[in-house]
C-alpha positions in Angstrom: -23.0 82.6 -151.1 -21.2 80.9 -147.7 -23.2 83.2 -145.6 -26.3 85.3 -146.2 -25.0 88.6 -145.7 -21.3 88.5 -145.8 -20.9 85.8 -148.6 -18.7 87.6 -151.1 -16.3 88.1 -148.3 -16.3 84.5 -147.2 -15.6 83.1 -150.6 -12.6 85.8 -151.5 -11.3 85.0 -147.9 -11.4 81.3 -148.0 -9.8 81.0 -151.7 -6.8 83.2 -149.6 -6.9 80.7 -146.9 -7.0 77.5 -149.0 -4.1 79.2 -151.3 -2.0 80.6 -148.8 0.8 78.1 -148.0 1.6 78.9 -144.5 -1.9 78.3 -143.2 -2.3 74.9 -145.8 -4.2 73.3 -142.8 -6.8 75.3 -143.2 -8.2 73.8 -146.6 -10.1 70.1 -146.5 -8.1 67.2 -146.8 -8.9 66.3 -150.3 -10.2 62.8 -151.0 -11.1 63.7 -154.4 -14.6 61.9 -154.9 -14.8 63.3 -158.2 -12.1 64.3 -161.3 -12.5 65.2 -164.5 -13.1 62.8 -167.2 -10.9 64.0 -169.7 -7.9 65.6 -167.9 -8.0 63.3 -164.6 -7.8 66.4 -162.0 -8.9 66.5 -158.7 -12.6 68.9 -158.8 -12.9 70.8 -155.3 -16.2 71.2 -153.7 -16.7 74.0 -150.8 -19.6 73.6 -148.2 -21.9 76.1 -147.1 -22.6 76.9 -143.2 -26.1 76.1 -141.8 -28.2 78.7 -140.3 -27.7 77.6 -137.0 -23.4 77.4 -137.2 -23.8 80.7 -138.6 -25.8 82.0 -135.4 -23.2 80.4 -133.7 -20.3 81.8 -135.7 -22.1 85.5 -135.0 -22.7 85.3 -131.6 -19.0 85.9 -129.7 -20.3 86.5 -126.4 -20.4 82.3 -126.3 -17.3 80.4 -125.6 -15.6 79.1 -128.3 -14.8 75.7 -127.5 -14.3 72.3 -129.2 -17.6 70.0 -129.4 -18.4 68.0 -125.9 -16.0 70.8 -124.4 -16.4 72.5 -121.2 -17.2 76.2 -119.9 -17.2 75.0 -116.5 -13.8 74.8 -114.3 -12.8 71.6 -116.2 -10.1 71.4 -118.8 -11.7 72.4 -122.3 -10.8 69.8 -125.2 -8.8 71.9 -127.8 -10.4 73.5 -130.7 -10.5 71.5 -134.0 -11.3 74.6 -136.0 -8.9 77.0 -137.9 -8.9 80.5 -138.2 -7.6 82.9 -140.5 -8.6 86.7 -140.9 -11.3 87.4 -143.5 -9.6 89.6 -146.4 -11.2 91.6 -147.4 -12.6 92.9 -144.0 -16.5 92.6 -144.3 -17.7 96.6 -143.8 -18.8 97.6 -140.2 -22.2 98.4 -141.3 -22.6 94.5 -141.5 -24.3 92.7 -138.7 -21.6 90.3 -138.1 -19.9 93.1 -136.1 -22.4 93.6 -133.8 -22.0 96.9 -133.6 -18.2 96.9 -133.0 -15.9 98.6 -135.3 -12.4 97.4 -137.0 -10.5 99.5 -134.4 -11.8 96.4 -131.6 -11.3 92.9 -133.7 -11.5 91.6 -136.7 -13.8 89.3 -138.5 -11.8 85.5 -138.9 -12.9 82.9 -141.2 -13.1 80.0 -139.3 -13.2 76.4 -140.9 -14.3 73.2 -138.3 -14.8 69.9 -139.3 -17.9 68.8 -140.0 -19.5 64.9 -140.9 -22.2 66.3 -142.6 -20.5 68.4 -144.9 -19.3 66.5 -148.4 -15.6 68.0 -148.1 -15.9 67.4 -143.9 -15.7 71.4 -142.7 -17.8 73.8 -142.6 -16.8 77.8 -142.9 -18.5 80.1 -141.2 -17.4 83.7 -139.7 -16.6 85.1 -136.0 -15.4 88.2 -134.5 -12.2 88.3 -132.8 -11.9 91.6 -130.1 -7.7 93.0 -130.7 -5.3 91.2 -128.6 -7.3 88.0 -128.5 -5.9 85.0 -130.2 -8.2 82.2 -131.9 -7.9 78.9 -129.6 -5.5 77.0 -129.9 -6.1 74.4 -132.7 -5.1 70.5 -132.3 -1.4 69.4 -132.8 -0.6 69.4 -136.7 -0.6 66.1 -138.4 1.9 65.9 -141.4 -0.9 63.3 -142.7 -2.9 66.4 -143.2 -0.7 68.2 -144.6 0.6 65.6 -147.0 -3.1 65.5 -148.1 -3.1 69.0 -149.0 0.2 68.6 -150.6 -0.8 66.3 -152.9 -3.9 68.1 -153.9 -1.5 70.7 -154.9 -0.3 68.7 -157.2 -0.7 69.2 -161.3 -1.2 65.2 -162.6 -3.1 64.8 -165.6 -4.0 61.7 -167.7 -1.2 60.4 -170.3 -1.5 62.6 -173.6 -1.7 59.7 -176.0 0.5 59.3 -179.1 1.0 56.7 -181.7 2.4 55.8 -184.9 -0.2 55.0 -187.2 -1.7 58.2 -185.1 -5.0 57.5 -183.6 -8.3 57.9 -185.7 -6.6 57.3 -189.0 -7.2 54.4 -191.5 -3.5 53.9 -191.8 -2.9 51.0 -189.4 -2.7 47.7 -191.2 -2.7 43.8 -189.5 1.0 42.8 -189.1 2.2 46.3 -189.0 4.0 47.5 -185.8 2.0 50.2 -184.3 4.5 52.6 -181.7 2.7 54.0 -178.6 3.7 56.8 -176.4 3.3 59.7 -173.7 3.9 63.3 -174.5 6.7 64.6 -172.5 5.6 67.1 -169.5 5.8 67.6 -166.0 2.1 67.3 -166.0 1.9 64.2 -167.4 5.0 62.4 -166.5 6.2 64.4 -163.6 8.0 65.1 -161.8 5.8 67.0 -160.3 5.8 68.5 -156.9 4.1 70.3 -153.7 4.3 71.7 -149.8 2.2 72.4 -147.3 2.7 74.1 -144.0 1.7 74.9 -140.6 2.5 75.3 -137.1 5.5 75.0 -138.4 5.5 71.7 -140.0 6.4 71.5 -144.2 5.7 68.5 -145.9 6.9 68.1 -149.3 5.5 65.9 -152.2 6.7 64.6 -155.4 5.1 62.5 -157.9 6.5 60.7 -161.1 4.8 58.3 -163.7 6.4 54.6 -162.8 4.7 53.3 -165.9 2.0 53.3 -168.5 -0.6 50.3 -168.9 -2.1 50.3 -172.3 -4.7 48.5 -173.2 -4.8 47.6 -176.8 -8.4 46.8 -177.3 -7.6 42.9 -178.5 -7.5 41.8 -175.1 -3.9 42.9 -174.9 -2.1 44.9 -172.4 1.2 46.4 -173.1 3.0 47.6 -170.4 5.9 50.7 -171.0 7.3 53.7 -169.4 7.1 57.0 -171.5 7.8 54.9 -174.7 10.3 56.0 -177.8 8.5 58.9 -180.5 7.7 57.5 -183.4 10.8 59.3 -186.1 9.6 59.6 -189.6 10.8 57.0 -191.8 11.7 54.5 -189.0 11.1 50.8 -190.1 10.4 48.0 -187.6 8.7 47.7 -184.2 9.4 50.8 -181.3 12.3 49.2 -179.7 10.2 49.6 -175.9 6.6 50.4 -176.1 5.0 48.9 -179.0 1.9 46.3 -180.2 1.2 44.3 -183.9 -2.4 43.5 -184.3 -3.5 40.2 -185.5 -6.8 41.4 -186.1 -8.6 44.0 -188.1 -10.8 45.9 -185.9 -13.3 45.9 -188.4 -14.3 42.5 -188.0 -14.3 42.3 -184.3 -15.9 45.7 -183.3 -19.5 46.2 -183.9 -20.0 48.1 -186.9 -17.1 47.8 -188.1 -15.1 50.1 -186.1 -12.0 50.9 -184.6 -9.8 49.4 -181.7 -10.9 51.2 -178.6 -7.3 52.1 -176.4 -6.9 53.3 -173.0 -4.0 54.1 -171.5 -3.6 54.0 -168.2 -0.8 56.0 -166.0 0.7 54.9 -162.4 2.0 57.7 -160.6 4.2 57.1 -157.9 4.0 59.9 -154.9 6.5 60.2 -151.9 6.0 62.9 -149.3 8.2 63.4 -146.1 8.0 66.1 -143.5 7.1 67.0 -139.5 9.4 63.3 -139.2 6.8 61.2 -141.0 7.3 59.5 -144.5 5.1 58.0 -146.8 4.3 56.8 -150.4 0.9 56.7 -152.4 -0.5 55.9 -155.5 -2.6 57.4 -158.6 -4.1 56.2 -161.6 -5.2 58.6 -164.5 -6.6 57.1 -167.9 -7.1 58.5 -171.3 -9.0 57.1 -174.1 -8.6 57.2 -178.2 -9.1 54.2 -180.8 -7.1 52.9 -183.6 -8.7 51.7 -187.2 -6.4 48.7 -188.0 -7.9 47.2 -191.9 -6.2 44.3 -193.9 -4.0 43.9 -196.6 -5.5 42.3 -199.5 -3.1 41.1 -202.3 -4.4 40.1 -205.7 -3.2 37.2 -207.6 -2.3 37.3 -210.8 -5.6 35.3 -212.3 -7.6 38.7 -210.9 -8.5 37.0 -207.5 -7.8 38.3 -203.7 -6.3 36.5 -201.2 
């Protein structure tokens, strides 16, 4: 639970304020320190308050002002927190009212950045009295946004196909073997996503550029989506394709298959509040390839 009492409410109102795309800025930029192995998407982490920020988030009779801010006379640096009302309402027989009812305020989620959280906010929750609006927040950077944009975004790992397929016996030295991506938006693109506030929308799209495969020989074959493998085609794929020299079995310990990865480049472009930009991703996936030799016998019994 995000906060002792009130936790159920805080996670259902902060999955509402991280989805909702006219208040994107309120969820973390995402810096995705951690994806999963097999699919290659981004895992989200949410924070929990301490005990003191949740005193702090309880107690409205203080000032809400931005850290090293003033209460004095002097100009008060603007909040860095967002603030979004909690849905569902907590009820009123919870302390975080304070004894006020839903007929004075509502209870806000409020998210502030934090540097010693893992995703850099923390979420806590504050009462707001009717007809008072929650300080007003820095101006919106559409580097923020494009973050959240991005982290939108549905890119997954290359869905690996070849002709001898993968984990069969089939493939032979001197054979062409044909590599390629299953077609999707997921895993070629495009695929896109927005984010918006304070006005600002920043849009991003993301397509594969191209596909690194590493052959397990100490050979790299570099494509695009690569041509599907047609049964009863002869010869080499005419753009995305390797011949091994080598049986596996003799140069991977115990006898093997050719481990291959490979490896897809996705190009992302994002434009919005009269900034552009253009960044990078690379997602792997793994299979191997048995690749045996031909033995022919001569015609005195022997193999050559």
């Amino acid at each position: 639970m995000l906060i002792r009492r009130a936790g159920a409410i805080v996670g259902v109102a902060l999955l509402a304020l991280v989805g909702s795309p006219a208040i994107a800025l309120a969820a973390p930029p995402v810096e995705c320190a951690k994806k999963d192995p097999l699919t290659g998407v981004c895992l989200l982490i949410a924070s929990t308050p301490s005990a003191a920020e949740e005193a702090s988030a309880r107690d409205d009779d203080a000032p809400v002002r931005a850290e090293g801010g003033s209460t004095g006379g002097e100009a008060a640096a603007p909040d860095p927190c967002v603030y979004h009302p909690a849905s569902p309402q907590p009820p009123e027989s919870d302390p975080i009212w304070g004894g006020r009812t839903a007929a004075e305020g509502t209870i806000n989620l409020r998210l502030c950045p934090s540097d010693s959280s893992p995703t850099g906010y923390q979420v806590s929750l504050i009462f707001l009295g009717t007809g008072t609006d929650p300080p007003a927040g820095p101006p919106i950077d559409p580097r923020v946004l494009a973050e959240q944009a991005i982290s939108a975004m549905v890119m997954r790992a290359p869905e690996i196909r070849m002709a001898p397929p993968p984990g069969s016996t089939s493939g032979l030295v001197g054979l062409p073997v044909w590599m390629w991506a299953e077609r999707g938006a997921d895993t070629l693109g495009p695929a896109e996503g927005s984010a918006s506030a304070g006005g600002v929308t920043v849009v991003a799209r993301g397509q594969v550029s191209r596909i690194a495969w590493d052959m397990g020989d100490g050979t790299t074959v570099v494509c695009g989506a690569g041509t599907p493998y047609a049964a009863g085609a002869t010869g080499p794929s005419p753009d995305c394709g390797h011949v091994y020299e080598r049986a596996s079995s003799r140069h991977v310990p115990g006898g093997g298959a050719w481990p291959v990865t490979a490896t897809s480049t996705w190009t992302i472009t994002w434009s919005g509040g009269g900034l552009s930009g253009t960044e990078t991703l690379e997602l792997s996936s793994s299979t191997e390839l048995f690749v045996g030799e031909l033995h022919v016998l001569n015609q005195d019994g022997g193999r050559r």
